[in-house]
C-alpha positions as CSV (number, residue, x, y, z in Angstrom):
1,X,125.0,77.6,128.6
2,X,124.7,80.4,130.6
3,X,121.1,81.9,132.4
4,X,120.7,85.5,132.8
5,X,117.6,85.9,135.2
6,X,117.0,89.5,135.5
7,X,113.6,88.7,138.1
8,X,114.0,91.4,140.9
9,X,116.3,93.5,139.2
10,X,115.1,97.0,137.8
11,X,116.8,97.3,134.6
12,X,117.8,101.4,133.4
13,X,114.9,102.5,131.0
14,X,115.3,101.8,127.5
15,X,118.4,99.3,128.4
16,X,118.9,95.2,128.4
17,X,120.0,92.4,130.5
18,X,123.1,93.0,128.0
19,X,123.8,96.6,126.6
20,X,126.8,96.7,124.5
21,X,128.4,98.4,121.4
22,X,131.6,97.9,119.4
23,X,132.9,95.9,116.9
24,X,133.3,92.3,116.4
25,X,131.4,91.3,119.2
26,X,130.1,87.5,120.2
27,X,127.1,86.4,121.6
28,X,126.5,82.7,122.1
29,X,125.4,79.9,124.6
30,X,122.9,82.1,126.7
31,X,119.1,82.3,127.9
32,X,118.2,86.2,129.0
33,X,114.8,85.7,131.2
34,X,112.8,88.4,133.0
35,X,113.8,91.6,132.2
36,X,111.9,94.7,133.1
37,X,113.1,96.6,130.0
38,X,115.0,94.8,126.9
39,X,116.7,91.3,126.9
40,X,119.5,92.8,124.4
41,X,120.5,95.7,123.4
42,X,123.0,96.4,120.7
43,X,124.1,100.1,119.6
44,X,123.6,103.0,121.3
45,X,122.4,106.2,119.7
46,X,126.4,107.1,120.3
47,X,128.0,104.1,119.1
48,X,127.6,101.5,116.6
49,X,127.3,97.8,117.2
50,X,129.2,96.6,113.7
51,X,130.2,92.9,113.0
52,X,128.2,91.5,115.8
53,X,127.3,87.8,115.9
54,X,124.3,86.5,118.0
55,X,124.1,82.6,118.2
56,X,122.0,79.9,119.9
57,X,120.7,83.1,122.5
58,X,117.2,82.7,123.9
59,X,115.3,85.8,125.2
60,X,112.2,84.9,127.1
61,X,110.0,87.4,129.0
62,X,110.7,91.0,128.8
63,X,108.5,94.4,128.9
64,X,109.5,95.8,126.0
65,X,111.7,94.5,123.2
66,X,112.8,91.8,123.5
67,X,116.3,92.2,121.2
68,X,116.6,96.0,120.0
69,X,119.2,96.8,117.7
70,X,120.5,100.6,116.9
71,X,118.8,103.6,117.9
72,X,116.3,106.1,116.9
73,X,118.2,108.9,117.0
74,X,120.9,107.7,115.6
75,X,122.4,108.6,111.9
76,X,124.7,105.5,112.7
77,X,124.1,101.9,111.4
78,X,124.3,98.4,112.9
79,X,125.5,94.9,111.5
80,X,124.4,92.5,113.1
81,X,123.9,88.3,112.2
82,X,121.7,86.2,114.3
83,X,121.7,82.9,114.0
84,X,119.5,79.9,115.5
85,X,118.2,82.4,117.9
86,X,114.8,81.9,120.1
87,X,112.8,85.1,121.5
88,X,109.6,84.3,123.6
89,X,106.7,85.8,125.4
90,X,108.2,89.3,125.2
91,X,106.5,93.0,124.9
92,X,104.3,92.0,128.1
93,X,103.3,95.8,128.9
94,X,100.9,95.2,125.6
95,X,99.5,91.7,127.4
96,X,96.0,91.3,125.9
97,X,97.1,93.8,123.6
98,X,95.5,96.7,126.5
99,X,98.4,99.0,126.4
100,X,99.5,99.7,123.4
101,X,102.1,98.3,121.0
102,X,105.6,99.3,121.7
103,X,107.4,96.6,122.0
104,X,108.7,94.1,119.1
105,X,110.7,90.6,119.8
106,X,113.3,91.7,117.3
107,X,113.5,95.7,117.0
108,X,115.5,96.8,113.7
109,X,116.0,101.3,114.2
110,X,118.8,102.5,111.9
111,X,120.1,99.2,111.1
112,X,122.3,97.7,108.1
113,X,123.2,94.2,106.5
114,X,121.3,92.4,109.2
115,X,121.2,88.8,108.8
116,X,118.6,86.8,110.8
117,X,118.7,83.1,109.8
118,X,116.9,80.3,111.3
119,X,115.4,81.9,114.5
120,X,111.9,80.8,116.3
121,X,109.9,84.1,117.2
122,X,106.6,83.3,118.8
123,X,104.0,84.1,121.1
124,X,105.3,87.8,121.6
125,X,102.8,91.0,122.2
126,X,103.9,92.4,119.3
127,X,105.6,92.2,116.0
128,X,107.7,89.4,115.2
129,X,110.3,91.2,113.3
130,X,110.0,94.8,112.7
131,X,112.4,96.9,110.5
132,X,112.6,100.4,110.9
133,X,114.3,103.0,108.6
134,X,116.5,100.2,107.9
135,X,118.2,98.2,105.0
136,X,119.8,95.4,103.5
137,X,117.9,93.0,106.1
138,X,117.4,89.1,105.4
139,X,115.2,87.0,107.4
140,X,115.4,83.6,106.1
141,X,114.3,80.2,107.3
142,X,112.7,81.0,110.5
143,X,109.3,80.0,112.1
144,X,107.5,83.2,113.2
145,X,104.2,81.9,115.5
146,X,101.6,83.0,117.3
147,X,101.9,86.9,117.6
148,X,100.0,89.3,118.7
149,X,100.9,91.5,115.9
150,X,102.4,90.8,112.2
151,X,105.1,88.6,111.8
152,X,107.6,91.0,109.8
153,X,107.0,94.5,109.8
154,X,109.0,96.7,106.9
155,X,108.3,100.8,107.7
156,X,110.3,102.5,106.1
157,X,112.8,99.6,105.4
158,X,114.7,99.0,102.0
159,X,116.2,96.4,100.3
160,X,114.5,93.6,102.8
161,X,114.5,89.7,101.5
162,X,111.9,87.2,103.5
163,X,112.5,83.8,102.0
164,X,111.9,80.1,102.9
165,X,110.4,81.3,106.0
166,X,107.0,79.4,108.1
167,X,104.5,81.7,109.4
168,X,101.6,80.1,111.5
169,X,99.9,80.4,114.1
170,X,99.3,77.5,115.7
171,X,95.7,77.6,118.0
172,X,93.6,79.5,119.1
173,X,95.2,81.5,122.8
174,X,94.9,84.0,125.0
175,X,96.3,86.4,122.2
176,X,93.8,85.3,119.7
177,X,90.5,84.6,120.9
178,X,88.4,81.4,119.7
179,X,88.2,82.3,115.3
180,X,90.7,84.8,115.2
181,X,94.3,83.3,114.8
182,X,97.4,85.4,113.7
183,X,97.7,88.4,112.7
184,X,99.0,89.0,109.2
185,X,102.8,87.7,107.8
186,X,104.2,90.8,106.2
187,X,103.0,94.0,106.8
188,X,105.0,97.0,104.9
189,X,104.2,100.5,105.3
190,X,105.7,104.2,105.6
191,X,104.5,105.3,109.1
192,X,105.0,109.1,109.8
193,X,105.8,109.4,113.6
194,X,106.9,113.2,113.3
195,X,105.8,116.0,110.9
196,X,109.4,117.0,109.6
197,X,110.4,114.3,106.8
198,X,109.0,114.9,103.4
199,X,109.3,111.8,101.9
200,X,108.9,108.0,103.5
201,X,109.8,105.6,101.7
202,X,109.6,101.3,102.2
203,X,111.0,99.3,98.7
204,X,113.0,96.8,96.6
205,X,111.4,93.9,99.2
206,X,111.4,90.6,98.0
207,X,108.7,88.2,99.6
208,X,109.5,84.9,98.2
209,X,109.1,81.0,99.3
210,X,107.3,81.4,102.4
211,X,105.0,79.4,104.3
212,X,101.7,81.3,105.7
213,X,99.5,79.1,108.3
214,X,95.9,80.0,109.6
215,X,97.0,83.7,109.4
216,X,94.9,86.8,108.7
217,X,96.7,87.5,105.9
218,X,99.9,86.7,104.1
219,X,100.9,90.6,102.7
220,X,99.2,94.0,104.0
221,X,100.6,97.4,102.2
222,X,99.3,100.8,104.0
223,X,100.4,104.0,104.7
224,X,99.7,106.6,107.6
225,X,101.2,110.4,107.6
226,X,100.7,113.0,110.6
227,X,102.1,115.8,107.7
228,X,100.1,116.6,104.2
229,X,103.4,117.8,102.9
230,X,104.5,114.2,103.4
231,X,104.6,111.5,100.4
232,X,104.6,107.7,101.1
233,X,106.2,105.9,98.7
234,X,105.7,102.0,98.4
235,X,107.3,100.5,95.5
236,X,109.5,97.4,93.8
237,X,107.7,94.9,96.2
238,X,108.0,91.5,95.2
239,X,105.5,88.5,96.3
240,X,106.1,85.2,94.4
241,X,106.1,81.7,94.8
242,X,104.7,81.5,98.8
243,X,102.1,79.2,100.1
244,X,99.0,80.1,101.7
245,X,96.8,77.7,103.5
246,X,93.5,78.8,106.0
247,X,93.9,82.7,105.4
248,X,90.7,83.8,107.8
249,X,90.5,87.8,106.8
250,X,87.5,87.4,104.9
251,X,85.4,84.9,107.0
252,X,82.9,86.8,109.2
């Protein structure tokens, strides 16, 4: 049980506590705290991070994400399982939700077969769990609480399975003033950050025996280009047999 306190230290830009890549790599046993970029970084837009298990890891208090896996310019996919991990009070340059909206606990760009299974995510500045341009991702039997933005976020993400999962948020904080709790459980989408792809495209998601507590919603589907010549393309979403208790988007 080892404690990575990264207080003092002036982490590289866009790096972690931990920056690695390669294959069959093992994480387990640790607490990454205070970091004034990422807690964990896995993949590099050179190499892949393939085979990579991440166990029992807490990451508590970062700037920006708080576990980011591959890399945005990378044609190269990470594999990655995650198991019984915590990630806390991370994305604090978006603290009050002032500056933006950068940073994610649990970044998914250009990743594959990613397994996250009984995790807690809460009380981070942004999303929970957000995939992008990624596929063949399960989150199952988590409890994703108190964010400042949605719990899972699927842009341009296929082939994505949330089951047996709890969403809630819990009371009201210093993220969500008094009447407004959480922010909504799924949110998928095909966001267009650059002009040059034609076609975006977020499907064959399964949404299935979830829990959603005193949220603003349980499932939001938008789209936003920056290109007329590009199409967003939303389809073979699946929402079916999920609870839903205190939902607050139409009050007031």
């Amino acid at each position: 049980d080892v404690i990575l306190d990264a207080s003092g230290i002036d982490v590289p830009n866009g790096q972690g506590v931990i920056s690695t890549s390669g294959s069959g790599i093992e994480i387990r046993n640790l607490r990454i705290v205070n970091s004034s970029q990422f807690g964990l970084r896995l993949g590099s837009a050179q190499n892949r991070s393939t085979n990579v298990l991440v166990t029992d890891v807490t990451v508590d208090s970062t700037f920006s994400h708080g576990i980011l896996i591959g890399d945005a310019s990378s044609p190269l996919a990470d594999t990655v399982t995650l198991i019984g991990c915590r990630i806390t009070n991370t994305n604090q340059m978006n603290v009050r939700g002032s500056t933006g909206q950068f940073g994610s606990a649990l970044k998914l760009f250009g990743a594959r077969d990613v397994n996250v299974v009984k995790c807690r995510i809460g009380r981070n500045w942004g999303e929970a769990v957000c995939i992008n341009n990624s596929s063949r991702v399960r989150v199952r039997e988590c409890t994703i609480y108190d964010n400042w933005a949605p719990g899972v976020y699927c842009d341009v993400g296929s082939n994505v399975i949330i089951r047996d999962n709890v969403f809630r948020s819990d009371r009201d904080t210093t993220m969500f003033p008094i009447g407004r709790r959480g922010m909504v459980g799924v949110l998928i989408s095909t966001e267009g950050w650059a002009g040059s792809p034609t076609d975006l495209r977020s499907g064959d998601i399964d949404i299935v025996n979830n829990v959603f507590i005193n949220m603003a919603g349980c499932l939001d589907v938008w789209e936003g280009s920056v290109s007329f010549v590009q199409r967003q393309i939303i389809e073979n979403v699946r929402f079916a047999h999920n609870t839903c208790i205190g939902m607050w988007t139409t009050k007031e």
